[in-house]
N, C-alpha and C positions, 0 to 999 in steps of 0.2 A: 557556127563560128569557124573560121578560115584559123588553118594553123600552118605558121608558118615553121621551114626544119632551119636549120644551121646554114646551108647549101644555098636554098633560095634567097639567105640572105646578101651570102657570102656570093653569090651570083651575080646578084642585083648591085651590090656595090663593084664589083670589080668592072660590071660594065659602063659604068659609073667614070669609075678613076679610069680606065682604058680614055674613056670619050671627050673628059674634060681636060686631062695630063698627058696622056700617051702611056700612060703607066699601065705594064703589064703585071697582074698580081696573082703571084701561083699564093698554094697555098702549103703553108710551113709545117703548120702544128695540126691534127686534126684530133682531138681529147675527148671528153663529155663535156667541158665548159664551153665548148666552142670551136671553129676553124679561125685561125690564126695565120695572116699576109705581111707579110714585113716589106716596105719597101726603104733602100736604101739612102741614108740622109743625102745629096751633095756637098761636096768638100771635105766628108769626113767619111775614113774606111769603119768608125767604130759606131757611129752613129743611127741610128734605124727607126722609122716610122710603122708603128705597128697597129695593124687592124684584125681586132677578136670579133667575130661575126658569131650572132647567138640569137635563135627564133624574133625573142623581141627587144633587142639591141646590135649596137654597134661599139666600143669601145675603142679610139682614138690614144694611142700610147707614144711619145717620143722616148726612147733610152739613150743616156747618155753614155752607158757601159758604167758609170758610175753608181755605189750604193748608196742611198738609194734613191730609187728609179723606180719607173718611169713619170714621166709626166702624165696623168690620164684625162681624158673626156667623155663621159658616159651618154650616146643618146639613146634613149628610149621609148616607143614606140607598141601601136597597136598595130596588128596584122593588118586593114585596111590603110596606115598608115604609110604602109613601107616605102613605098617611092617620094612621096612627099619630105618624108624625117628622113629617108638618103640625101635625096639631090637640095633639100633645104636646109639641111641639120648639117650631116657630115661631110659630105664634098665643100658646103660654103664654109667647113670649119678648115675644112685644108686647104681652099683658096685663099685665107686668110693669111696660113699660115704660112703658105706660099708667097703670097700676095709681101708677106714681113710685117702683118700689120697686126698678131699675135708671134709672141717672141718663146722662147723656153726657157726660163730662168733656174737658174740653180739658187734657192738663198736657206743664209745662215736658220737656223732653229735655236733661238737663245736661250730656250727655255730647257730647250736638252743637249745642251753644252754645246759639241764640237757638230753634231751632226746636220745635216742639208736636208732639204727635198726639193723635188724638178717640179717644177706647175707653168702653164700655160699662162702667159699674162700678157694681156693687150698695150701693143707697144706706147700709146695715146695714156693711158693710166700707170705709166711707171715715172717715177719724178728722179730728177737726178739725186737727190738720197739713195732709193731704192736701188740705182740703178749701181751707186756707189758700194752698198751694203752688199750685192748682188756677192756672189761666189764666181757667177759662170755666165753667161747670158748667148746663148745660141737662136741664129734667125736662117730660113730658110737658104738666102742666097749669102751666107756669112756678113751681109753689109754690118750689121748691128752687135756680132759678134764680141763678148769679152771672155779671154781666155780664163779655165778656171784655176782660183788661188789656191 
């Protein structure tokens, strides 16, 4: 059985994001959970798109510097997997996002008073309620942008 380290994965995607973005992606954090690449939102200095690279995952984070945070997207993956669940799972999750057509929403939690959480939601499934209810609503090229209340 093929076992994949942190590195190779944390490889494989970056040459990934390099080919399809232009984005170069050092690496931030190096722990036991993982190697950890932040690349920077556009339009915003506080903003950051983050990638935990881990044998048999990828982990997809936007932070809004905001508590609490982040937005997350878990994919995961078998060691003969790995280029398939990269370049079909994770890069199409960030063309996407790129793309504007998954948004990062900030919304209310009514159930625990005042507090928020950030989740990824596809621009096509939020209905103008939602988008009303919304706190915060960040899109990659700012078009779909609402400032948060």
């Amino acid at each position: 059985m093929e076992v994949l380290s942190n590195r190779i994965v944390h490889d494989h995607l970056a040459a990934l994001l390099k080919e399809q973005f232009g984005w170069t992606v050092e690496i931030e954090d190096d722990d036991l959970s993982g190697l950890c690449a932040v690349i920077a939102v556009p339009g915003s200095s506080e903003h950051v798109l983050r990638f935990r690279s881990e044998p048999n995952s990828v982990e997809v984070g936007y932070d809004d510097a905001l508590p609490p945070g982040p937005a997350e997207r878990l994919f995961v993956f078998e060691p003969h997997e790995l280029e398939d669940a990269l370049a079909h799972g994770v890069v199409a999750f960030v063309q996407e996002l790129v793309n504007e057509e998954v948004l990062v929403v900030r919304e209310r939690l009514f159930l625990a008073g005042s507090r928020s959480q950030l989740r990824f939601r596809r621009r096509s499934e939020l209905s103008r309620r939602a988008i009303a209810r919304s706190l915060a609503i960040y899109s990659w090229g700012r078009t779909f942008d609402k400032e948060h209340e």
